[in-house]
C-alpha positions in Angstrom: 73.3 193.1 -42.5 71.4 193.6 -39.5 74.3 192.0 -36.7 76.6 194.5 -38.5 74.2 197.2 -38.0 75.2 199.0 -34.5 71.2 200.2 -34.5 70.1 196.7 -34.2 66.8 198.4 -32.1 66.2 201.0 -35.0 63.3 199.0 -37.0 61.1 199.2 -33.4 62.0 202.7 -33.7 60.4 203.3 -36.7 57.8 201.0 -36.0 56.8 203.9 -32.9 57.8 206.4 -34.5 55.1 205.3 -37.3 52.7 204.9 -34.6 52.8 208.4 -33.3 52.2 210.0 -36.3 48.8 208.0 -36.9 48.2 208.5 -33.3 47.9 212.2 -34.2 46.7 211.7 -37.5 43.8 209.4 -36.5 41.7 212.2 -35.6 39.4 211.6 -38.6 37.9 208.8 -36.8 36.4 211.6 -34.4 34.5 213.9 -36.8 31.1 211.8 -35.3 32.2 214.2 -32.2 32.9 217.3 -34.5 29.8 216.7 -36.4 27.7 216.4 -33.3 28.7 220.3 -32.5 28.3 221.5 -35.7 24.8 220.0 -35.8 24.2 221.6 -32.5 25.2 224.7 -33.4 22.6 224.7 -36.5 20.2 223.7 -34.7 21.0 226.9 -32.0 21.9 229.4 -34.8 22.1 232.6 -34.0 25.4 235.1 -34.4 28.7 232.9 -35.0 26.2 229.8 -35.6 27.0 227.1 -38.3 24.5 228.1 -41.1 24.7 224.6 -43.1 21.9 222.3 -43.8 21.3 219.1 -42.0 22.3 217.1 -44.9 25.2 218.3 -45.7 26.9 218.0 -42.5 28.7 214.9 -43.3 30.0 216.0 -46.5 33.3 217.6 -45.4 34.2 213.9 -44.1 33.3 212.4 -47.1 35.7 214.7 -49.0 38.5 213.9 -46.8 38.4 210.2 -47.3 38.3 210.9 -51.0 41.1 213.1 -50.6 43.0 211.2 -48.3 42.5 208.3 -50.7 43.9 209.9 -54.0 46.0 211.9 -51.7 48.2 208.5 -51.1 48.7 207.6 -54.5 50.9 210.9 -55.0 52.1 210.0 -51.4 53.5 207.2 -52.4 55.1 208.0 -55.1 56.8 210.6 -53.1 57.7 208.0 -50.5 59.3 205.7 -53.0 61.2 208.8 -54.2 62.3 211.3 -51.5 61.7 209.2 -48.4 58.9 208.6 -46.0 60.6 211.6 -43.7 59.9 214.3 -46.1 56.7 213.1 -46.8 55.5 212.6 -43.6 56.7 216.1 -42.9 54.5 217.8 -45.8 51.9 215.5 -44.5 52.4 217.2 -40.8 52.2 220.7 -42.8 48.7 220.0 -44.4 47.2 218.7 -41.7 47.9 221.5 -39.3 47.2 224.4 -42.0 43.9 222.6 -42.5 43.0 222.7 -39.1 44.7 226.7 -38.1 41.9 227.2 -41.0 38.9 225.4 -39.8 40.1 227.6 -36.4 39.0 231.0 -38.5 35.8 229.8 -39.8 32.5 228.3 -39.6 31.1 228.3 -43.6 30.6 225.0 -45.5 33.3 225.7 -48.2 35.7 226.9 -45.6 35.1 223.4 -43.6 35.3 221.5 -47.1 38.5 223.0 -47.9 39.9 222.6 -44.4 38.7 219.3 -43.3 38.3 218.0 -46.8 40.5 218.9 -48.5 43.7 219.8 -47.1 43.8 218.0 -43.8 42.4 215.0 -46.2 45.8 215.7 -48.3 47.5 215.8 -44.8 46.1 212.3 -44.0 47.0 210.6 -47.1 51.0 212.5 -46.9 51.5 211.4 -43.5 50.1 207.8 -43.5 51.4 206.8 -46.2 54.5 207.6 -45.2 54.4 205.5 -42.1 54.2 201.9 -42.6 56.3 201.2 -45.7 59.7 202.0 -43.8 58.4 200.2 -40.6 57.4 196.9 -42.7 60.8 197.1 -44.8 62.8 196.6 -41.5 61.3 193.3 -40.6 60.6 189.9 -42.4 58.1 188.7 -44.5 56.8 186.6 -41.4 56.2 189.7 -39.3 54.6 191.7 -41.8 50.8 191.5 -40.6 52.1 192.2 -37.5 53.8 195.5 -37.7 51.7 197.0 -40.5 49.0 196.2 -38.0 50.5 198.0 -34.8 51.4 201.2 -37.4 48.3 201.3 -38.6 46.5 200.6 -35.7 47.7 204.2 -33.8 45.1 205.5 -36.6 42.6 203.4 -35.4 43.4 203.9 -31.5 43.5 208.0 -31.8 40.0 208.4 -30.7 40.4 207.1 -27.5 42.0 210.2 -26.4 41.3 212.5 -29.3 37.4 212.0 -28.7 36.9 212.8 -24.6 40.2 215.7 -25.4 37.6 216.9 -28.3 35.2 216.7 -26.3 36.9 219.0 -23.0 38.1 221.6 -25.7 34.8 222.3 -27.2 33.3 222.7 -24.4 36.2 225.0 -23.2 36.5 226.7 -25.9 34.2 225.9 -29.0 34.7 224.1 -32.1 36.9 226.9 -33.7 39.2 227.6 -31.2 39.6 223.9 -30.6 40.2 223.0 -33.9 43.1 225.8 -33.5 44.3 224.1 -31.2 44.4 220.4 -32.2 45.7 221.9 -35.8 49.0 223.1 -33.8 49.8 220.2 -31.5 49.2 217.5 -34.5 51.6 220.1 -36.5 54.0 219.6 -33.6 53.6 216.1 -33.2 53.7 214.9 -37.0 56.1 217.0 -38.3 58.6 215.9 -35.4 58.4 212.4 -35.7 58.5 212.7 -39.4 62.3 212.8 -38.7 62.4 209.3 -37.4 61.0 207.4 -40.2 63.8 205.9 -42.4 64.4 202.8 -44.7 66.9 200.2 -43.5 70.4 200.8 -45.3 70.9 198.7 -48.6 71.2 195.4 -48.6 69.8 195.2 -45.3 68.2 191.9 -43.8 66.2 191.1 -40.8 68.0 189.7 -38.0 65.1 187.0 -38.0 66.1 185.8 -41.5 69.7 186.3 -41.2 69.5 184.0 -37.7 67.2 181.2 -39.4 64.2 182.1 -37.9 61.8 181.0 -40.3 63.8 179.1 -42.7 60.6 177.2 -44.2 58.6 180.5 -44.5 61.5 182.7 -46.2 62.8 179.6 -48.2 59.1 179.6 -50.0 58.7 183.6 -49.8 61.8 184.4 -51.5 60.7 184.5 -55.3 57.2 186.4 -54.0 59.8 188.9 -52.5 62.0 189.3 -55.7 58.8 190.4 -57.3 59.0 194.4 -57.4 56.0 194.7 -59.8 55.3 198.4 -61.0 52.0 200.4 -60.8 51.0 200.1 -64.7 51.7 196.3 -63.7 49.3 196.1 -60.8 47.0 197.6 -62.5 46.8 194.8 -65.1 46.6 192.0 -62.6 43.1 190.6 -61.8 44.0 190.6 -57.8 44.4 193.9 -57.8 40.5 194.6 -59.0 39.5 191.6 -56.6 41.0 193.5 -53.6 39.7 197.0 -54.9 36.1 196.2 -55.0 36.9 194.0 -51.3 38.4 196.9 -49.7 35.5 199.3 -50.7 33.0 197.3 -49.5 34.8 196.6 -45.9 36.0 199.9 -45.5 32.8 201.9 -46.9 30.8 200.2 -44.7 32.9 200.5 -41.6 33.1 204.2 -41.9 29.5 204.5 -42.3 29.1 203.3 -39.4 32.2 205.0 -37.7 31.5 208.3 -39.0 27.6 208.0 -36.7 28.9 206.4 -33.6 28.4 209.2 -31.8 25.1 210.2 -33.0 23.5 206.3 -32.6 25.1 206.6 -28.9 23.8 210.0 -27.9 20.5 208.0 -28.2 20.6 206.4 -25.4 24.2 207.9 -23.6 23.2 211.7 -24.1 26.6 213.7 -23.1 28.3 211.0 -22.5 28.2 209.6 -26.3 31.8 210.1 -26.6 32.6 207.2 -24.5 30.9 205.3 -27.3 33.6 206.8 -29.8 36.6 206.0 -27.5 35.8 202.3 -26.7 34.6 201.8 -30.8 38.5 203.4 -31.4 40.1 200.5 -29.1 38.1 197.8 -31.3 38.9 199.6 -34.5 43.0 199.5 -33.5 42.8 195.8 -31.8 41.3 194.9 -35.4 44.2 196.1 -37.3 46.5 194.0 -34.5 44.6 191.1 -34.4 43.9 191.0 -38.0 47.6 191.7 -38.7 48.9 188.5 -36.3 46.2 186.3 -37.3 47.2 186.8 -41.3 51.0 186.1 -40.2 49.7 183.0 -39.5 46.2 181.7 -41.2 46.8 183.7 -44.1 45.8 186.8 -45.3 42.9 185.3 -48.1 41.7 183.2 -44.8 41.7 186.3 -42.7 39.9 188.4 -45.3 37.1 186.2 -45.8 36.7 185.8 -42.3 36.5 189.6 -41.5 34.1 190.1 -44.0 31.4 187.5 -43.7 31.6 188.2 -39.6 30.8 192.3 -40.3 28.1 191.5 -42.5 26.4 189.4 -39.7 26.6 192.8 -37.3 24.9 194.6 -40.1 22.0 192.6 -39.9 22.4 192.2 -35.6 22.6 195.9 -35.8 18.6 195.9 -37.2 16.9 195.4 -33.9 19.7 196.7 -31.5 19.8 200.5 -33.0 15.7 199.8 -33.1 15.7 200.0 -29.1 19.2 201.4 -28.2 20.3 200.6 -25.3 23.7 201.5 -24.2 25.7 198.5 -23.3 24.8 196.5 -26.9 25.8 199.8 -29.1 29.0 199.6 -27.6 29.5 196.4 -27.9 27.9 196.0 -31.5 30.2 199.6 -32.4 33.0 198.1 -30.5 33.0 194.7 -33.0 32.0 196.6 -36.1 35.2 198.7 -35.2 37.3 195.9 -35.1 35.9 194.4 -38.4 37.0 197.8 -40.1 40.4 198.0 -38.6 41.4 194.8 -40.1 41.3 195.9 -43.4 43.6 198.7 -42.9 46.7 196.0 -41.3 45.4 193.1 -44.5 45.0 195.0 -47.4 48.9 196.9 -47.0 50.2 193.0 -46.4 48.4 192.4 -49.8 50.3 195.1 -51.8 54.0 193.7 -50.6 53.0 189.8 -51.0 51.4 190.3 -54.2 53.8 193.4 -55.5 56.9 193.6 -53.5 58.3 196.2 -51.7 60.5 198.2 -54.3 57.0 200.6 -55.5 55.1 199.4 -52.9 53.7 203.1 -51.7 52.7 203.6 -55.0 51.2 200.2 -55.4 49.3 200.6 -52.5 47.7 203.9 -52.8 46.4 202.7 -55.5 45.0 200.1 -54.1 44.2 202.2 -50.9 41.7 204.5 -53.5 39.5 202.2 -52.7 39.3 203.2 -49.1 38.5 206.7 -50.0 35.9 205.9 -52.8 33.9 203.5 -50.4 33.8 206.0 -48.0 32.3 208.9 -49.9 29.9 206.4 -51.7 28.7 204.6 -49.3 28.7 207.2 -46.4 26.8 209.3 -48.7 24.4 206.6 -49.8 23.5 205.8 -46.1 22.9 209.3 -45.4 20.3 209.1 -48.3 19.2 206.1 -47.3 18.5 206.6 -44.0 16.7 210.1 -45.0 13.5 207.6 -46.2 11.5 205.8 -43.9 12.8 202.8 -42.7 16.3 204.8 -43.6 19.0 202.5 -40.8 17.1 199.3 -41.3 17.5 199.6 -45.3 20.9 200.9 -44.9 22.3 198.2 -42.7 20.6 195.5 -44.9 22.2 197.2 -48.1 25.7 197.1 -46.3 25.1 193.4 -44.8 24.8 191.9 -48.4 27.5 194.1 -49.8 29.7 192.2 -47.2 28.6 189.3 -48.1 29.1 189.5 -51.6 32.6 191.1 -50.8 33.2 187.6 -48.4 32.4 185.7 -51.5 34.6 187.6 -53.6 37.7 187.1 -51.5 37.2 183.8 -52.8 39.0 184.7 -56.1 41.8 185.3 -54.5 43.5 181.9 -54.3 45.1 180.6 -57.0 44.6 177.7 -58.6 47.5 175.6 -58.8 48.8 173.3 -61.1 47.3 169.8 -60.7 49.3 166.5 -60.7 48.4 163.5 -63.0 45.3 161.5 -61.9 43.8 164.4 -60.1 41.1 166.7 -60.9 41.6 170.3 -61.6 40.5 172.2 -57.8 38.8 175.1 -58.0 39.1 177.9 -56.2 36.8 177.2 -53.5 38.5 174.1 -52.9 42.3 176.0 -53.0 40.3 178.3 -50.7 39.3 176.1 -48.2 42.5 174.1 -48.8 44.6 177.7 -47.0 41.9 178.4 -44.9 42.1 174.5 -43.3 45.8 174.7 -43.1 46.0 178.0 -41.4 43.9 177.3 -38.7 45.8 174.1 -38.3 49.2 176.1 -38.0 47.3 178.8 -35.7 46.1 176.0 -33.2 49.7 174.7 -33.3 49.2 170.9 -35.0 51.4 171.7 -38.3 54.3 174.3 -39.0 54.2 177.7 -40.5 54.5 176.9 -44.0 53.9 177.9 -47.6 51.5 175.1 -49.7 53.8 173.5 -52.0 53.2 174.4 -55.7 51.9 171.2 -57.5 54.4 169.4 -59.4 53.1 170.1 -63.4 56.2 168.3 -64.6 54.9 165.5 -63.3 51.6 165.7 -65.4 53.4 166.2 -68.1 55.3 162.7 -67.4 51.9 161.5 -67.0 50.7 162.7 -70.4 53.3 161.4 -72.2 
């Protein structure tokens, strides 16, 4: 029990510890700085030069998502079976052996192997490994909110990562610098790895034990007794739902995340890495916002809402990249930043409401593959795409209705309860809009934080008799 627990503060300790780690870890949100040089450099050559072609640039990104993505699944079965410590601490490992490599050379395969694939393995050992032991310490009520915090040190690393980036490859190039940042996050992750622990069994949040949330714990209970395994998960319906929604909200937001920098340098010139930090302070406010706002609307609610408003920025962001102008591509990055980052606090509080906690890092990077496939397909695809003529417009469109469609989708999402007698069977829009109307209500403060009531189907049956 947590009052019998003399580290009564430990669960915020994890919860920062958690938050480091990403901090460090979120440097994959500044390759648009990192790819900027390289292209430079191309465009230079001569001896020492990057000899890659223009197209290929982005690929060692893509492979890292795609990496980091399969990378969890493994991840998390590691974390549900050694501990998130240990984890995190091969995670630190990779990630800095990646980098100490990109730091000795300059060829495609060697930036591939590197960046994509074992930094990407790097990324997927230490995140993973961060928010399940934070989220386990707290209660059901506070879930949005911590994953979101943890998660959103991922999303808030390029704030310093991108202008420190920026000083060290002017210092001292990109391979020396990427020396560099490879030993600091090894010192960084690997020592904070040793802070990240599960609460003791039988442990319970000090909000529960205290009554807290009675009406919200009453009504969460069975959802929490469910511990469903992977080959489970992978059977339920939901679980394809939120797939194909996180592809589309992630694989979009990286395209756009992964050219920040080279949209910006448009119309900022040097100073395009001030695009990439402000963007990162949206991206991590996403995750935080996104996270509270779930706590309390919903997740379905939030999901839906996320979605439909980054597929309006996708068709805004038609005539503002066609005249860039400095202030509105911050802003416009800034939003579509914050759009992204709420996927990565919603979709975690998914896995443990719809799957429990007792596999959940194995449940969720499976569901987090999604991530990694939507950002090699669809940053790929854009690159194509914006290769023709009329290449951003066309891509922007393609992602606007691909968010669309994935706002629609969410829809599925709500179940359809039982109906009593005399009324008609809902459907799912109208369960939909049923949570959406009462978390809004309970956000503005006129009803309770509350769980809907299941239907009563006995008294159908009555009825029918």
């Amino acid at each position: 029990m947590s009052d019998q627990n003399p580290h009564k503060s430990r669960g915020w300790q994890v919860v920062i510890a958690g938050t480091g780690i990403n901090l460090a870890l979120g440097v994959l949100y500044a390759w648009s700085i990192f790819k900027e040089a390289i292209v430079s450099s191309i465009k230079a050559g001569g001896p020492g030069a990057f000899q890659w072609e223009l197209t290929s640039v982005g690929t060692p990104y893509a492979v890292c998502c795609l990496t980091f993505a399969f990378a969890m699944i493994i991840a998390g079965k590691a974390q549900d079976k050694i501990g998130p410590a240990k984890t995190a601490l091969i995670g630190g490992l990779l990630v800095g052996a990646g980098f100490v490599l990109l730091g000795f050379t300059n060829s495609f395969v060697g930036w591939v192997v590197g960046f994509g694939v074992l930094a990407g393995a790097g990324f997927g050992f230490g995140y993973s490994a961060a928010t399940p032991p934070a989220i386990k310490w707290f209660s059901s009520a506070k879930t949005g909110l911590v994953a979101g915090i943890v998660v959103g040190g991922f999303g808030l690393a390029p704030v310093y990562i991108a202008p420190l980036a920026k000083t060290l490859l002017h210092a001292y190039g990109i391979q020396n610098s990427m020396l560099i940042l490879g030993i600091g996050f090894l010192v960084v992750v690997c020592g904070l790895s040793f802070l990240l622990v599960n609460p003791p069994k039988g442990y319970v949040p000090r909000e529960v034990l205290r009554g807290y949330y009675p009406a919200l714990d009453a009504e969460k209970k069975k959802k929490e007794e469910v511990n469903a395994t992977v080959s489970e998960v992978l059977r339920s319906p939901k679980f394809y739902v939120l797939w194909i929604c996180f592809f589309i909200g992630a694989g979009a937001g990286l395209m756009v995340i992964g050219s920040v920098a080279g949209m910006a340098k448009k119309s900022m010139g040097e100073m395009a890495f001030v695009a990439v930090a402000i963007a990162a302070v949206g991206n991590a406010a996403g995750r935080i916002v996104a996270g509270v706002l779930s706590d309390r609307i919903g997740r379905r609610a939030t999901l839906f809402i996320m979605l439909a408003f980054q597929a309006c920025l996708m068709f805004a962001a038609i005539p503002i990249t066609a005249n860039p102008n400095a202030v509105m591509l911050v802003i416009l990055a800034t939003f579509m930043g914050f759009n992204y980052g709420s996927n990565l606090a919603l979709f975690p509080s998914f896995a443990k409401d719809y799957w429990g906690l007792k596999n959940y890092g194995l449940n969720y990077g499976a569901l987090f593959t999604a991530w990694g496939v939507g950002g090699f397909v669809l940053v790929q695809a854009a690159d194509k795409i914006k290769a023709m003529p009329n290449g951003n417009t066309n891509a922007f469109i393609a992602a606007g209705i691909l968010l669309a469609c994935g706002a629609a989708l969410s829809i599925f999402l709500a179940d359809k309860k039982k109906v009593v007698a005399g009324e008609a069977e809902p459907s799912r829009w109208q369960e939909f809009w049923a949570e959406f109307s009462l978390g809004f209500k309970v956000f503005l403060g006129f009803e309770a934080p509350q769980v809907r009531a299941p239907r009563n189907w006995d008294a159908i049956e009555k009825g029918r008799a």
